[in-house]
C-alpha positions in Angstrom: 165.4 56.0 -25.7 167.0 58.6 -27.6 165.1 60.1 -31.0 165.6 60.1 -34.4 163.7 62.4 -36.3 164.0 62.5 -40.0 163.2 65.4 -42.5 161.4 65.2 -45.7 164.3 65.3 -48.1 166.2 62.6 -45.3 163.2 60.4 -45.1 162.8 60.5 -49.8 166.3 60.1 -49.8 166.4 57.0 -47.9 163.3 55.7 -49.9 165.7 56.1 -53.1 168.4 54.6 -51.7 165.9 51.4 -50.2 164.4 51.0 -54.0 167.4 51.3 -55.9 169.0 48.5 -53.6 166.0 46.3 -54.1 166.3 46.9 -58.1 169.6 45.0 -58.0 168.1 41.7 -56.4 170.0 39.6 -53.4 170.3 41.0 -50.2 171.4 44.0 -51.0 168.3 46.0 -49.7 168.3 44.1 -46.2 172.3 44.8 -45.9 171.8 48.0 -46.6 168.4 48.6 -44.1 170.3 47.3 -41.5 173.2 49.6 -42.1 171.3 52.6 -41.7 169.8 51.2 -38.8 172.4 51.0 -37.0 174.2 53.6 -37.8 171.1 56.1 -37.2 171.2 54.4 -33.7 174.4 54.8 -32.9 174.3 58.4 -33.7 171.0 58.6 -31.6 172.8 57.2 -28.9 176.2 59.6 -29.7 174.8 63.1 -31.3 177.7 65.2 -31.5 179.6 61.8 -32.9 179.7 63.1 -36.7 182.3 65.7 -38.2 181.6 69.0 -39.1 182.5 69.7 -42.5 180.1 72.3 -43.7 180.7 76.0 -43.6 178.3 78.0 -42.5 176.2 75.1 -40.6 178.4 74.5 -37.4 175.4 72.3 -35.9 175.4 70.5 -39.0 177.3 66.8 -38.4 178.4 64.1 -41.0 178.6 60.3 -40.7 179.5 57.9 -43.1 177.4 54.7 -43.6 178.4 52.4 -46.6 178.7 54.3 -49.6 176.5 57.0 -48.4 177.1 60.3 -46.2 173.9 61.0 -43.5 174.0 64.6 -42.5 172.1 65.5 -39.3 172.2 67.7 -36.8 172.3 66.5 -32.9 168.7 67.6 -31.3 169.0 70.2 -29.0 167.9 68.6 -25.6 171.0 65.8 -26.3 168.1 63.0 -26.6 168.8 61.7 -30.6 169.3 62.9 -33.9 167.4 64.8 -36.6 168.4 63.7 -39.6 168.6 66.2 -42.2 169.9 64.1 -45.6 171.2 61.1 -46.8 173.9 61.4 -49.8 175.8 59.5 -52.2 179.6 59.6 -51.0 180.5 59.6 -54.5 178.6 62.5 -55.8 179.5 66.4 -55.1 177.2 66.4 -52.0 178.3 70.1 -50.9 177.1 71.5 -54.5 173.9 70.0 -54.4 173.5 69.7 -50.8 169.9 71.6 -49.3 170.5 71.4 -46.0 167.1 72.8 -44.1 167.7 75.2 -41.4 165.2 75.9 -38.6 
């Protein structure tokens, strides 16, 4: 089964995301989970699936999910996905990006 590891700032980041998605009532916060879900799986399951848009990072991969851009980096025995940030589409993400390096 393949791994997903998350960092510190991926793992707050989705916490921020989760709460604000609750604050608006409905099912917006189960929609959403289950988005992430499955899209961390799929990369899991497909690493080297995401684009790689930042200079400077070549390992570095993005994948969309909602309204929301994941940035990860494929593990390097092929088996998942560490997961590195979870950003607003919307926002300048490079600017304020921090991606942590090993």
């Amino acid at each position: 089964m393949p791994r997903i590891l998350r960092t510190n700032a991926a793992t707050e980041d989705l916490v921020e995301i989760l709460a604000r998605a609750a604050g608006r009532g409905g099912d917006l916060l189960a929609r959403r989970r289950a988005a992430f879900e499955r899209v961390l799986a799929l990369l899991a399951e497909n690493p080297r699936m995401g684009a790689r848009r930042l200079p400077g990072h070549p390992e570095v991969r993005v994948f969309p999910c909602d309204r929301f851009l994941i940035f990860y980096r494929p593990l390097a025995a092929g088996d998942g996905i560490d997961v590195l940030r979870v950003r607003p589409a919307s926002s300048d993400w490079l600017d304020a990006l921090e991606i942590p390096l090993p």
